[in-house]
N, C-alpha and C positions, 0 to 999 in steps of 0.2 A: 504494500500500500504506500502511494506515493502521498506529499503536503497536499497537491491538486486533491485527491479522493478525500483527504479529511476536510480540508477548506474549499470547495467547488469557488468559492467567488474568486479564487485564481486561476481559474480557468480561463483560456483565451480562444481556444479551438472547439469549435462543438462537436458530440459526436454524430457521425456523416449520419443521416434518414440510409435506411434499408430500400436503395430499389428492389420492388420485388420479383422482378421478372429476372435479375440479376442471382441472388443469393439465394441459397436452399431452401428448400420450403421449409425446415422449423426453424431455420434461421432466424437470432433476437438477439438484439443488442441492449444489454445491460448494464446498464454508466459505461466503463470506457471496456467493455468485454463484448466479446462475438460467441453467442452461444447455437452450436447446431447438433440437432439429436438432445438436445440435454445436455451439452460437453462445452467446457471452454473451452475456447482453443485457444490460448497463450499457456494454457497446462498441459493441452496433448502436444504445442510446443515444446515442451521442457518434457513430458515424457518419451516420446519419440523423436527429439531431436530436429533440425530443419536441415533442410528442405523435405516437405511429408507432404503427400496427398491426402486429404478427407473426402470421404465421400459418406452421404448423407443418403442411407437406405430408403429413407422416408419418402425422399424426393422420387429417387428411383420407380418406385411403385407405383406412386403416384402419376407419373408421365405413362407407365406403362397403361394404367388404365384409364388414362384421357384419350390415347390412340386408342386402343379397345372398344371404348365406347364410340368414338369418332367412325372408325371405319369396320366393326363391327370382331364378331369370334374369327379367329384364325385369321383374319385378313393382315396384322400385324408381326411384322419378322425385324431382332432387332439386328443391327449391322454389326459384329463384333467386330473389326478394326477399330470403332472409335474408343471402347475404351475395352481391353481381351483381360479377363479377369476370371477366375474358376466362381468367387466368390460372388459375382454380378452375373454370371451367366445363369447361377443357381435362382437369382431373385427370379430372373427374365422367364425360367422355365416354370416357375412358382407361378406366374403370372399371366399365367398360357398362352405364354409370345412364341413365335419360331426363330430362327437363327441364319443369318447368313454369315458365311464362312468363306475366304481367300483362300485356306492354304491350308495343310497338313498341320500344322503348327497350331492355329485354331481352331481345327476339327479337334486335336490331340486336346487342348484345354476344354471344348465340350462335352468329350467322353470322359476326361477327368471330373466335371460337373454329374456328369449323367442327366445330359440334356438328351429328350426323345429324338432317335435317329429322324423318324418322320416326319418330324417337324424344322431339321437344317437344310439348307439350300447351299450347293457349291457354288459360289462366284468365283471374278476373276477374270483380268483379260486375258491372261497366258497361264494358263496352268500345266505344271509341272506334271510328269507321270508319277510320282510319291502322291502329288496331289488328289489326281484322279482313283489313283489304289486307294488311300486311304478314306477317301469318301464312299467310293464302293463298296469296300471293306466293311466300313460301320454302316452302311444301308441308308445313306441319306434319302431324303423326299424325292428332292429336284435338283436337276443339275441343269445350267444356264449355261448353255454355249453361245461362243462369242466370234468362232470363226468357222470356213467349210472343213478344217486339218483336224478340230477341234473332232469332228463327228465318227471317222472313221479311228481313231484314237481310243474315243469311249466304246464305241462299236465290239472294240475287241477285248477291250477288260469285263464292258456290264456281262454278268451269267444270268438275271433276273429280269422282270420288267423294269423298268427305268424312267419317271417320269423329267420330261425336259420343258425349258423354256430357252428361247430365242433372242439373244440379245438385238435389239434394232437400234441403228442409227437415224435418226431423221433430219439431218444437216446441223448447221449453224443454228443455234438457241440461246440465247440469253432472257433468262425467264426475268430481270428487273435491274435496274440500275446498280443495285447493291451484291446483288449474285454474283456468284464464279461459275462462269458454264465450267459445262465440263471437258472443255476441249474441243478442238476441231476433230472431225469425223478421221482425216488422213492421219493422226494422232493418237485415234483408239482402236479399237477394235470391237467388232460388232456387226452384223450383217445387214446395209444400207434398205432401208426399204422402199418397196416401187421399183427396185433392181431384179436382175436375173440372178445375184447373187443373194438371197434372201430365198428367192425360186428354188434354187438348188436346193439350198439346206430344209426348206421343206420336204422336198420332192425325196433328199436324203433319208431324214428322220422317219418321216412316213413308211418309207418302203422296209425301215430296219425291225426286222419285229422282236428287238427289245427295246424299241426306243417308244415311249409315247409322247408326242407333240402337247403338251395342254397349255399352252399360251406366248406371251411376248411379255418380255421383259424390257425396260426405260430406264436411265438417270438422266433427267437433266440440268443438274450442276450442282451448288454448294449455298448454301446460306440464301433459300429464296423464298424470299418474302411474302409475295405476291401471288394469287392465283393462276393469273393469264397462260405464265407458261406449261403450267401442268395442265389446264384447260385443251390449249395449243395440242398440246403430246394428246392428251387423251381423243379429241376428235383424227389424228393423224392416224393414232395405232389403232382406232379401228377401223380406218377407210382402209388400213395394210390389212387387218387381220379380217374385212368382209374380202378382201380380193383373195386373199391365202384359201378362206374357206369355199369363195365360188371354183376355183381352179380345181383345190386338192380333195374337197368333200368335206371330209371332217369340222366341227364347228370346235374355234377355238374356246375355252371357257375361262382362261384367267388372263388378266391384264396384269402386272406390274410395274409403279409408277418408282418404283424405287424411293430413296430418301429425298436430303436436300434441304430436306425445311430450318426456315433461320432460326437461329438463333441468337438475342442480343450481347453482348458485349460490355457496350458501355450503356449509363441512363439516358436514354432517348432512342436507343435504336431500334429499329421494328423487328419485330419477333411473327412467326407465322402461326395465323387462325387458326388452328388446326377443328374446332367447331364447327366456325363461319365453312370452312372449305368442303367437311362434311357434311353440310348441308345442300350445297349446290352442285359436288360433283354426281351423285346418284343422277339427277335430273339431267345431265351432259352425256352422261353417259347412255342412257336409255334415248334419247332423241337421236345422238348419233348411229346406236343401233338398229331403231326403227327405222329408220332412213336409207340403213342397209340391207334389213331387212335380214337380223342376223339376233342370236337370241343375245341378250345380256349379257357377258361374261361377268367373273370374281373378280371386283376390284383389290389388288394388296400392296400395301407399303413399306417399305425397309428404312425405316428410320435408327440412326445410330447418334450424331452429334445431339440431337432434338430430347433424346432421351435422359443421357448422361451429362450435358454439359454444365448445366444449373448444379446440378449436384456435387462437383465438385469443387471443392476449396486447394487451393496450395498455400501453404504456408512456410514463410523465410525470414530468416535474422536478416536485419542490415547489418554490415561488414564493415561501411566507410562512409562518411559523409562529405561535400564539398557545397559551400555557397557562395557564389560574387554579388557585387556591389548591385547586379539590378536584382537580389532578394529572389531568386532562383536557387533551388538544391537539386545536387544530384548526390542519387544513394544507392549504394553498390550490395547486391544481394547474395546470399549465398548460395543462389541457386542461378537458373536462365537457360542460356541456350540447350546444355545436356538434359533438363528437367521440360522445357517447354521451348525446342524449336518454331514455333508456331510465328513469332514477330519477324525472325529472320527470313522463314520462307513465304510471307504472305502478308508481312506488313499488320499483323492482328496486335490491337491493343487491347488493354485489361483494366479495370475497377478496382485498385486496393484498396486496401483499409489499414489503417494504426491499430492494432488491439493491445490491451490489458495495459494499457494509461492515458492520459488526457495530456494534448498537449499546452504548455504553457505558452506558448508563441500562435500568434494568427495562423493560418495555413500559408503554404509558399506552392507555387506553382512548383512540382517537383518530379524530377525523370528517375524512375528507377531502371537501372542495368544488371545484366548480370558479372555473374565472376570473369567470364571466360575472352575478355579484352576484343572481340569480334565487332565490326560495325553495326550489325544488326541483331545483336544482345542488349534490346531493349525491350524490357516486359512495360511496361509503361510512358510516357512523355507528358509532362506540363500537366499531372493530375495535383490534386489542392490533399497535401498532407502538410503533417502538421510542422512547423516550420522549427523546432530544436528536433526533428527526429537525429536520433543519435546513432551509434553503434549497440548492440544487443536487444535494438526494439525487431518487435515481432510486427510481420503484414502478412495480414490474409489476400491474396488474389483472388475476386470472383470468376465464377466460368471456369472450371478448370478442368471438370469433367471429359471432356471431347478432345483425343489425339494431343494429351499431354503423356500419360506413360505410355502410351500405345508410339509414339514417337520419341521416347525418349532415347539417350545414347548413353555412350563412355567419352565423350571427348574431352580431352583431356584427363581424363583418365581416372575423373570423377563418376562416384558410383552411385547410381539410379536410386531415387528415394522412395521410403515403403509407401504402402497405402492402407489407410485407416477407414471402415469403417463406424459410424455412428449412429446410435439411434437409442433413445429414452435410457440415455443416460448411460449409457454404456459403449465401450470402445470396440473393434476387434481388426486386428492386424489382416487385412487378407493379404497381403503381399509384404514380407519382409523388406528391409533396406541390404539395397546390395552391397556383398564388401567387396574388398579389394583380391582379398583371396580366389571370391567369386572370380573374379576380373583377371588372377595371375594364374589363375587353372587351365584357362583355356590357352596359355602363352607356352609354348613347349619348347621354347628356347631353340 
């Protein structure tokens, strides 16, 4: 307890309002402490050490069943790249979400979960043959291919029926001003629609009789805000998937719009409907059906940042402080680029907070960087902390949930920080801190 907590009229900094679209759902600020799950965190600071990930079960759950209810039972799969976790896969299965999976690697932490095979999806632009084995292997649902190499590949390992989906491209998309499409088409892979190459991989599938065709698969991009562009996709993929079925017979029955949906950042940034959108894609989607004269297929979604991003917190000591004469600080953290590449490769900024003291100084416009001396090891720029922050003060980062461990590294040769679970008061490690032994095991001299 600092003079500020016993005498508050020395107080010069107030404590920051909770955006709520920003911090965990039981996220409370109590005098100068950040409480989530029931847990301070300047104490799971000191008991875990910094740099730690928290993540806020509560939250999780929660998002899981606003998609649920949004786009209905089973239509909901979550993306495990954004945050691959044994511990999070378990809620997700708890929650009757399905699973989409990259790689052996994430399959491998799903069957550690004892997530239901029938409910994972293999994605993936280029998938490896470990990849495909070991999807086969455990009996996945659906497998999403993405090119015509792709087919005769699977062809010879599936022994069973096999349900598939077809990845499509449909040109150049940017669903809003604020979006990351996902790429130019020459850039990814996927089978162009309205082509003879998309024909093919029909004409393939169909004819294989372990392969069954049951739909088309979509992303179109990152952090999108706005309806339009998913409106856009959905009348496209089904003018493709009435021409697929007037040709080849068969009626397709599942669409997949993939992820994408935004999520905010800093306070002011738009977050996506996920309600408002439920409301009006059913009605889009039946009018463009009717018009083809094709039955309604299963709309489903793969959401993975939208889920976990809110949820999680990072937290770090400042290490060093530096101020000039125009009332500017910079404060150097003990985490960054190996904990949260995200600033350097995409320019993303962050929401801190001061926890567990009040500061005595006004706020100062203040940048926080991290350890590792790089240009673009900046978790923050020009955000209002409190203007004596020192060395051994603790910041909470919001948004931390989404391809912070799922990206993190060793560089420099710093070791990846655990991750904490929270909820009614209680802690639980699902991911150790990595050491350095970890780190010198794999070096064989």
């Amino acid at each position: 307890m600092t003079l500020v907590d016993v005498l508050p009229s020395l107080r010069t900094s107030l404590p920051p309002r909770l955006a709520p679209d920003l911090w965990p759902y039981t996220a409370e600020r109590i005098g100068p402490e950040l409480y989530v799950g029931g847990v301070a965190l300047s104490e799971l600071a000191a008991r875990y050490a910094t740099p730690c990930y928290v993540v806020d079960e509560v939250d999780v759950r929660e998002r899981c069943r606003e998609y649920r209810a949004a786009f209905g039972e089973g239509a909901v799969s979550y993306a495990a790249r954004a945050f691959p976790s044994v511990g999070l896969l378990r809620w997700f299965a708890e929650e009757g979400l399905g699973l989409s999976v990259c790689s052996a690697g994430e399959l491998a932490l799903a069957r550690a979960a004892g997530f239901p095979a029938d409910r994972i999806a293999l994605h993936g632009d280029a998938k490896s043959p470990q990849d495909l084995r070991a999807a086969l292997d455990y009996g996945v649902g659906r497998v999403v291919i993405t090119s015509l190499s792709e087919i005769p590949r699977l062809a010879a390992e599936v022994r069973g029926r096999q349900q598939v989906l077809l990845r499509v491209l449909l040109g150049p998309a940017k669903a809003d001003a604020t979006s990351v499409a996902a790429g130019a088409d020459e850039d990814r892979f996927g089978l162009s629609a309205g082509t003879d190459e998309l024909a093919e991989a029909v004409a393939r599938v169909v004819a294989h009789p372990n392969l069954e065709l049951i739909g088309l698969d979509y992303f179109l991009g990152s952090q999108v805000a706005r309806f339009g562009g998913y409106e856009m996709a959905l009348r496209r993929l089904v003018d493709a998937m009435a021409a697929l079925s007037h040709r080849f017979g068969p009626h397709l029955r599942e669409l997949s719009l993939g992820g994408g949906f935004a999520v905010p950042y800093r306070d002011g940034d738009g977050g996506f409907a996920v309600e408002a959108f439920a409301s009006r894609w059913p009605g889009v989607l039946r009018v463009e059906c009717e018009r083809h004269g094709i039955p309604v297929p299963r709309l489903t979604v793969t959401p993975g940042r939208a889920l976990v991003a809110r949820a999680g917190i990072a937290l770090y000591r400042v290490l060093a402080v530096r101020r000039n004469a125009a009332g500017r600080q910079l404060a150097a953290l003990d985490g960054g680029l190996s904990d949260n590449p995200r600033p350097a490769l995409y320019g993303a900024r962050y929401t801190p907070m001061l926890i567990g003291r009040y500061g005595t100084v006004p706020d100062r416009p203040t940048t926080l960087v991290g350890r590792h001396g790089e240009g673009g090891d900046v978790i923050a720029r020009d955000v209002p902390l409190a203007g004596d922050l020192h060395p051994g003060d603790v910041v909470a980062v919001a948004d931390c949930g989404a391809y912070h461990y799922a990206m993190a590294s060793n560089y420099n040769l710093v070791t990846r920080p655990p991750v904490v679970s929270v909820r009614a008061g209680q802690t639980r490690e699902l991911i150790r801190r990595e050491t350095l032994d970890d780190v010198l095991t794999r070096d064989l001299g």
